[in-house]
C-alpha positions as CSV (number, residue, x, y, z in Angstrom):
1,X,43.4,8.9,-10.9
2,X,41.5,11.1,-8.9
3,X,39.6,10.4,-5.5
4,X,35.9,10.8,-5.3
5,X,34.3,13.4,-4.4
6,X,32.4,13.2,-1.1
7,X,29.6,15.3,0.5
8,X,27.7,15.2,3.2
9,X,23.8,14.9,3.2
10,X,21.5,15.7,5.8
11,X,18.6,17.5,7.5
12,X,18.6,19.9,10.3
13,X,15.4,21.5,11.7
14,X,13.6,23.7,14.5
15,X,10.4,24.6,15.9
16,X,8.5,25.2,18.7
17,X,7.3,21.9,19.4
18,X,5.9,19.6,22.5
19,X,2.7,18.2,23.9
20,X,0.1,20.5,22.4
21,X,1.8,21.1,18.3
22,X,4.7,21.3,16.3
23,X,5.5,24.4,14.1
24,X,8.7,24.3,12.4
25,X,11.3,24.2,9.6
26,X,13.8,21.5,8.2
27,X,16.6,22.3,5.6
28,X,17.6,19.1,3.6
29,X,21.2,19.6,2.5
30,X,23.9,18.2,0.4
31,X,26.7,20.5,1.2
32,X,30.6,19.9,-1.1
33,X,33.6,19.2,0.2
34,X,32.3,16.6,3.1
35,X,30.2,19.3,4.7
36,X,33.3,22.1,4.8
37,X,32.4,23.7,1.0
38,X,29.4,25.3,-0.6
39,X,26.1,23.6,-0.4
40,X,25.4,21.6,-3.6
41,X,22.1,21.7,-2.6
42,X,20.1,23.5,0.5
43,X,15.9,22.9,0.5
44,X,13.8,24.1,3.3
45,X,10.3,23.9,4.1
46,X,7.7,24.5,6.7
47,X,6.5,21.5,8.8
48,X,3.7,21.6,11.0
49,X,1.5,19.4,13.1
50,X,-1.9,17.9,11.4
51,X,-2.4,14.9,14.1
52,X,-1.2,13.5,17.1
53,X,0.5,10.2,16.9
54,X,-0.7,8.2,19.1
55,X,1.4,4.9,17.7
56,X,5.3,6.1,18.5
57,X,5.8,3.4,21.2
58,X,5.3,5.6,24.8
59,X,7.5,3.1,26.6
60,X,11.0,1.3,25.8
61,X,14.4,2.7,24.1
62,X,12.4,4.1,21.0
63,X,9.5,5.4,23.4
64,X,8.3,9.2,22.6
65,X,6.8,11.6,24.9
66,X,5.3,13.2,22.2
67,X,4.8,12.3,18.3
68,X,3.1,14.4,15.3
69,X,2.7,13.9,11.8
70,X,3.7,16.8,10.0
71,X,3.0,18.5,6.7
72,X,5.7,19.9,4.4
73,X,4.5,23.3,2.5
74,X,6.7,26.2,1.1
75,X,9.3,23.8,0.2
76,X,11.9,26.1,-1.5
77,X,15.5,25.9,-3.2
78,X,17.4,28.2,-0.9
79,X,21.0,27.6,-2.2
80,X,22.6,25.8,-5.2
81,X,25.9,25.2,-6.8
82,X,27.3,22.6,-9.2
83,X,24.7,20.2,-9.8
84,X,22.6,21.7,-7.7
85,X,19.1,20.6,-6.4
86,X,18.8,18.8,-9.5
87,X,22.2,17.4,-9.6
88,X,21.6,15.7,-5.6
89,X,18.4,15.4,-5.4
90,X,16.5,15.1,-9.0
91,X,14.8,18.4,-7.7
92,X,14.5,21.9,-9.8
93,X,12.8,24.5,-10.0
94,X,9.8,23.5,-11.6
95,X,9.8,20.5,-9.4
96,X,10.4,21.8,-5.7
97,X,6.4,22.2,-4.9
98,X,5.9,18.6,-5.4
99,X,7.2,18.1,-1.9
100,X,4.4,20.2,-0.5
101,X,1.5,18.6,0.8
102,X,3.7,15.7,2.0
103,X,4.1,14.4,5.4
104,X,6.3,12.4,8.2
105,X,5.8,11.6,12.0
106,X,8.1,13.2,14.4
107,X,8.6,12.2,17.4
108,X,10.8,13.0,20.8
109,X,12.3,10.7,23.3
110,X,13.8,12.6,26.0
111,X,15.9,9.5,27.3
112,X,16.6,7.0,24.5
113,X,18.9,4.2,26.6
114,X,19.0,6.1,29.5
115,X,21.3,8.3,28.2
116,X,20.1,11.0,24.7
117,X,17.2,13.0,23.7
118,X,16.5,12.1,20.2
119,X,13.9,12.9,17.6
120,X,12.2,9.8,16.0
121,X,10.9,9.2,12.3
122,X,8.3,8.1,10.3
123,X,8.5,8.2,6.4
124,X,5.7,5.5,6.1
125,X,7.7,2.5,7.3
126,X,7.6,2.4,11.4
127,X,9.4,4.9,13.3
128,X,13.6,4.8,14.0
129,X,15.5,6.6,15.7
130,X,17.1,9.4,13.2
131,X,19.4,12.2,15.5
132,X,20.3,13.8,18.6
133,X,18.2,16.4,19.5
134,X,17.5,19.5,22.1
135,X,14.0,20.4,23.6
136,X,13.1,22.9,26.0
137,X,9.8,21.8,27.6
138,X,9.4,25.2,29.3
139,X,10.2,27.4,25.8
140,X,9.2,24.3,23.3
141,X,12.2,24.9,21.5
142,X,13.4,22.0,19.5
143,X,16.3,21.2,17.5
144,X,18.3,18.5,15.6
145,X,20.9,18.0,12.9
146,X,21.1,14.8,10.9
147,X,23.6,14.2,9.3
148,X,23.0,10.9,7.6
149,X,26.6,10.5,6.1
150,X,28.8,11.4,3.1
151,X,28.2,10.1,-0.4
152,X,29.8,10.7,-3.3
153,X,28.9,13.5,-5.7
């Protein structure tokens, strides 16, 4: 009998973003031993502004200040072990530029509840609220880590 195996999955990013762009970077991780060992898997890729989104609700809990859909490019395998990119994610090598050219909205709410700054989402289905986040309005410098849990691996 042996316990499974957990590890934790999740993305963290940053960029200079705000009201007039977004330029940035996001790692996507699966890192061993629940996020205390080696990654499994570590991708990161450029993200950066190709429209304004003018449909992330601008009032309410889930209310941005500002929202841009971004496009992934240079996605690239930066660290591997075990499985590996393949292993997590079904992602190798030969495979990793098929996430260029896609895209997400981002978005920011500076006061979500009255009481966190968070950074919003859009994979296609309506925005949610994904993470915590930090943004600098005078510097635009914006960051997050989301960690979306452990799973077994």
């Amino acid at each position: 009998d042996t316990d499974p195996t957990l590890a934790l999955l999740g993305y963290s990013g940053q960029a200079t973003a705000g009201y007039d762009g977004f330029e940035g970077s996001e790692d996507w991780y699966l890192i061993a031993d629940e996020g205390d060992g080696e990654d499994i898997c570590r991708i990161r890729y450029q993200l950066k502004d190709t429209d304004e989104r003018a449909d992330c609700p601008d009032a309410g809990h889930s209310g941005c200040i500002w929202a841009w859909e971004l496009s992934v490019s240079s996605a690239a395998i930066i660290s591997e072990s075990g499985t590996g990119c393949m292993g997590a994610f079904g992602i190798d090598a030969a495979s990793i530029s098929d996430l260029d050219g896609t895209s997400m909205g981002l978005g920011f709410n500076p006061d979500y509840y009255g009481h966190a700054a968070v950074m919003v989402r859009d994979h296609g289905e309506g925005w949610f609220v994904a993470s915590f986040a930090t943004w600098d309005e005078t510097s635009g410098n914006f960051t997050y880590q989301w960690d979306q849990g452990f799973i077994e691996h």
